[in-house]
C-alpha positions in Angstrom: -23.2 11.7 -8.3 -26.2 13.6 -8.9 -28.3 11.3 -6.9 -25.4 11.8 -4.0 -26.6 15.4 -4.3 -30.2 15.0 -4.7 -30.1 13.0 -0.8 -28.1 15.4 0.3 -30.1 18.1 -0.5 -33.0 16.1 0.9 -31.0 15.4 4.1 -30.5 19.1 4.7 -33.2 20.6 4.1 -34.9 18.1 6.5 -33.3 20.1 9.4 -35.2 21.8 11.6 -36.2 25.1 10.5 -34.1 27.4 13.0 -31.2 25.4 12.0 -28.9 28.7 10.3 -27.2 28.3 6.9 -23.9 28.3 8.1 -24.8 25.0 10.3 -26.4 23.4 6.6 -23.8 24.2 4.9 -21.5 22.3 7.6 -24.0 19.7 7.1 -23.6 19.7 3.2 -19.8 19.9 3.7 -19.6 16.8 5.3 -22.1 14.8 4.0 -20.5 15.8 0.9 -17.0 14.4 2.3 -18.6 11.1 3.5 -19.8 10.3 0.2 -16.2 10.7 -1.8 -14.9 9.4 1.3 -17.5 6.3 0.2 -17.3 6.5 -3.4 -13.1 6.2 -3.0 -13.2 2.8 -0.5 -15.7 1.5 -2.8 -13.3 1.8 -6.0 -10.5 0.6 -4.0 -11.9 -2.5 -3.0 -13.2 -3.2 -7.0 -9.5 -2.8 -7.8 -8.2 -5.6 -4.8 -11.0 -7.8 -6.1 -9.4 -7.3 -9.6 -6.3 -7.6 -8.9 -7.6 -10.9 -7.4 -9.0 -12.3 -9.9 -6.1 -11.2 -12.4 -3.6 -13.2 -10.1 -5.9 -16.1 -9.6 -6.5 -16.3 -13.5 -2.8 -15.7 -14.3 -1.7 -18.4 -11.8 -4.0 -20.5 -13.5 -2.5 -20.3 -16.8 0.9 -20.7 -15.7 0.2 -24.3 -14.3 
């Protein structure tokens, strides 16, 4: 996570410099949001892909 934050941080401040802090901190928000939005499809699919491999070892075993 703290390398999520570090980009971020880089991202935003990367702006251009009249942008106002409340339009950053939109900014942050939802970069922010992307990244668990990321970080929570990327565990789901290591779960199907172990559930997969669970069922194909299981079915293997039962022959």
């Amino acid at each position: 996570m703290k390398r999520s934050d570090e980009m971020i941080e880089m991202l935003v401040s990367s702006v251009r410099e009249d942008t106002s802090e409340r339009d950053k901190a939109v900014l942050r928000r939802v970069l922010c949001e992307l990244v668990r939005v990321a970080q929570a499809e990327s565990v789901q699919s290591i779960e199907a892909d172990l559930r997969a491999v669970e069922m194909a070892i299981s079915s293997k075993y039962r022959h």
